[in-house]
N, C-alpha and C positions, 0 to 999 in steps of 0.2 A: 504493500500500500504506500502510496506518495505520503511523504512527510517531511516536513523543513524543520530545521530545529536551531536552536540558535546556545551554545555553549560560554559560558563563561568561568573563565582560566582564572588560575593564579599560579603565575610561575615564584621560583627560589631571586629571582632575579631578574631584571628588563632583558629581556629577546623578543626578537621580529625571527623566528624561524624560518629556513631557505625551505625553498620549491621540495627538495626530499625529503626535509623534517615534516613537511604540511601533509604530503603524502603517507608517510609513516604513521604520521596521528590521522588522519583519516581511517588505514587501515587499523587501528589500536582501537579507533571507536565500533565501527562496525563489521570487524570480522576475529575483533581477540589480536590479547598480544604475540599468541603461538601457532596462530593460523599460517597457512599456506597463504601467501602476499600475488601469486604470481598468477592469480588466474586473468584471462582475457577480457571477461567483460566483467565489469563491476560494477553494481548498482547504485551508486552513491555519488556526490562528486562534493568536493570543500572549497570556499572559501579565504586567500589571507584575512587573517584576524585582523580587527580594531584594538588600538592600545586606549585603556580607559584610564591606565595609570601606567607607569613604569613596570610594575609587574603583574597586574590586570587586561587580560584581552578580552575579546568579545568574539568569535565564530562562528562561522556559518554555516551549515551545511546541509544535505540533505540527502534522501534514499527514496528508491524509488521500485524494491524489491519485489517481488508477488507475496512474499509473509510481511509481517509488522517487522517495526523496526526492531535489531536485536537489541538485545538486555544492557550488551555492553558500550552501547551509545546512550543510553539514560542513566546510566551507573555515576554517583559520585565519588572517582575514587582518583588513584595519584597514578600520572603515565610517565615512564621514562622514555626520554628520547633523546639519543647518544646521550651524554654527559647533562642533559637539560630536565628537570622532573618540572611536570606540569601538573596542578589538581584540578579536577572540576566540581566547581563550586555548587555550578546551578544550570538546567538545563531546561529550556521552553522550546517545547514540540508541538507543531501543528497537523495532522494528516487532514488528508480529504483522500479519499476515494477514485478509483480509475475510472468507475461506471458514473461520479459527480460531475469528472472531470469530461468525461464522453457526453453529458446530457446537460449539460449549462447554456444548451443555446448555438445557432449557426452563427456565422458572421464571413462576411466577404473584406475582411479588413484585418490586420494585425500589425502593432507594432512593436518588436523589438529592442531592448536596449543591452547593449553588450557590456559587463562592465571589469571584465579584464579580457586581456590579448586571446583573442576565438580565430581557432585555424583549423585546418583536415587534412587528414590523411590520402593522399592519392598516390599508389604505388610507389610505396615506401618514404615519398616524399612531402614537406608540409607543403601542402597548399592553401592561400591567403584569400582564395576568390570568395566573395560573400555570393555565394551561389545561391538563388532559391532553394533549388533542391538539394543540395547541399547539407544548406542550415535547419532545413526541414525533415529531412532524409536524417538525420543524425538524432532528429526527436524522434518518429518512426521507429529506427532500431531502438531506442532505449523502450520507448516506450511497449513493442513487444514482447521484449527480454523481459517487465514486468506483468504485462495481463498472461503473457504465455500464450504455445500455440493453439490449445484448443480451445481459447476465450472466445466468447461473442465479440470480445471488443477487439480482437486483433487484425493489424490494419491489412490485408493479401496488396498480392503485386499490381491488382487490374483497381484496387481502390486509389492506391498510391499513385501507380500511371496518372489517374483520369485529373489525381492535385497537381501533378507534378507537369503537365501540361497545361493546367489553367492559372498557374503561378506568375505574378507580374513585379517587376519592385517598383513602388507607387513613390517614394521617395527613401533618402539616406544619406545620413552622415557619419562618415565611416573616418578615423584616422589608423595611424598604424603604431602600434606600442610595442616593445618589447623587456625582458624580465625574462632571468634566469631558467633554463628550460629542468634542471635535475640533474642535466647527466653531462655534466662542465663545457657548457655551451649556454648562448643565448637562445631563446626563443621568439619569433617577431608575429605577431597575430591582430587583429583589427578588433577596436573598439568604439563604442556610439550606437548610433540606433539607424534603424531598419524598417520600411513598413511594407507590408507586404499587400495583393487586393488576388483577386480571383480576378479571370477576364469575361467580359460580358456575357460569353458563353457560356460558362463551367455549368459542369452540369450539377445538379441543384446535391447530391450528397458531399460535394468537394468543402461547400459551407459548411457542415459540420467537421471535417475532416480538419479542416484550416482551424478551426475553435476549438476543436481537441488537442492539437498537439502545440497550439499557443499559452493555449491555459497550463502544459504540459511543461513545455521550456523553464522556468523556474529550478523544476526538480529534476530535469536531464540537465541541467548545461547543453553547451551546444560546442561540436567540435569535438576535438582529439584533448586529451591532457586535461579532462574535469576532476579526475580525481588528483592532478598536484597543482590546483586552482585557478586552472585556464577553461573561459567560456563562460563565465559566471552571465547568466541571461535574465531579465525579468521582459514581461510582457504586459502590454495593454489590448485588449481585446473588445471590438466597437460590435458590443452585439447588435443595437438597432442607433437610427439616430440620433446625437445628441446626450448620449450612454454609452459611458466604457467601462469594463470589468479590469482593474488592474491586478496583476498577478504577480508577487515578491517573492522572495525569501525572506524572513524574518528579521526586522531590523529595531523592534519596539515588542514588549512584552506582550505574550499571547493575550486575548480577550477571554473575559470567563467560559468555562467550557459548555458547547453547544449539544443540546442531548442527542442521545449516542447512537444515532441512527448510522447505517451502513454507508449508506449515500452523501452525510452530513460532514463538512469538515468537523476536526476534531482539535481540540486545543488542551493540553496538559503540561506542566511544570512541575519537573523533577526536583529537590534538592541534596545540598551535597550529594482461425477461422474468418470467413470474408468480414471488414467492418459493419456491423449492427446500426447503422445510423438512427439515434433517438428521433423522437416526435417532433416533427415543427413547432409542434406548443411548447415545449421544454422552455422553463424561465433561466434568465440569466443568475448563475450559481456564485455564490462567497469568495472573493479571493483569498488568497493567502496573506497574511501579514503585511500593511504598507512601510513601505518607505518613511523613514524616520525628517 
């Protein structure tokens, strides 16, 4: 189940952690300290922290798995990483649901905002083109890898085609940033925003399609390197006019928790098969946490 959760650290001392410590505590929270690191796809993607203090941070992150989030991302306890121990103080989790996130509504419109260096992988090389399909195609694959293949909700090839041709860039402002890749080299990838529109044509399930994997982007990142905190994406999504559903990761304390319906996002604070397209009447669904 999709969930954004937002952690707050207290290290021994002031550190701003590199691109593989970030990754390392990513996988420390959601896969255990003695887990296997090296699998291929991984459902989660983090974050750089915010410094609250000298040795107070603030992170972000999220999972996007077919189970709940594991235990060992709500747990407050002490992580090592190399020579650096970090405690976690306090943890605010959001979930909402894949079948919330599928039935919130169509929309011929999205816009994207990139807020670290977002780039892809194309035979064995990064590639920096803000590609429609691309950037969409990379929510897609996560987003499968979570409902799984024999879901109502998983997206097939001829649903995908039918977006992936009626995809236009309506506007963008895109610059190019780069920041330490992990593995002693730089990384160079584009940041800014994005909007995206259907063309006159599409045919009428493409609008939900586009409103699925918008609302979606938040908790896949977008690109290559989500989980050593490249791609970090939020979206805004113009269900009808005059109305947009903004969609975050978590940057202000959860809202009281919303009763515990499957469908419903969900808000708690820890301490110490072809796509199914929903109903035209579907109303525009909760976003995730805004922007601070």
């Amino acid at each position: 189940m999709p969930a954004a959760l937002v952690l707050h650290l207290r290290t021994i001392r002031a550190w701003s952690p590199s691109t593989r410590q970030l990754h390392g505590l990513a996988c420390a929270l959601f896969e255990g300290d003695d887990a296997d690191h090296t699998a291929q796809q991984k459902p989660f993607t983090i974050q750089q922290p915010t410094a609250q203090s000298p040795t107070a941070l603030r992170l972000r992150a999220t999972w996007y798995g077919t189970e709940a989030v594991p235990g060992t991302a709500l747990e407050s306890r002490l992580l090592r990483l190399g020579n650096t121990r970090c405690q976690v103080v306090r943890t605010e989790l959001r979930t909402e649901s894949f079948a919330a996130l599928a039935s919130a509504g169509a929309t011929t419109r999205a816009t994207l905002t990139f807020h670290s260096p977002t780039y892809f992988q194309r035979s064995g090389e990064p590639d920096l083109t803000p590609d429609p399909a691309l950037i969409l195609g990379s929510h897609r694959r996560s987003w499968n890898t979570g409902v799984g293949p024999d879901s109502p909700l998983w997206i097939d090839d001829t649903a995908w085609q039918d977006l992936q041709n009626a995809l236009r860039i309506d506007h963008l402002n895109l610059t190019t940033t780069t920041r330490d890749s992990g593995y002693n080299r730089l990384r160079t990838g584009f940041t800014g925003t994005l909007t995206l529109r259907l063309s006159r044509t599409a045919p009428p399930h493409t609008a939900h399609l586009l409103a699925t994997l918008a609302r979606f982007a938040p908790y896949a990142g977008t690109g290559a390197g989500t989980t050593h905190g490249f791609g970090a994406t939020t979206s805004v999504v113009e269900v009808q006019r005059g109305h947009a559903a903004r969609y975050d990761s978590p940057r202000r304390s959860a809202p009281p928790s919303a009763p515990q319906d499957e469908d419903r996002p969900r808000n708690r604070t820890t301490a110490s098969a072809p796509f199914k397209a929903p109903s035209r009447a579907a109303h525009q669904s909760s976003s995730t946490p805004q922007s601070a």
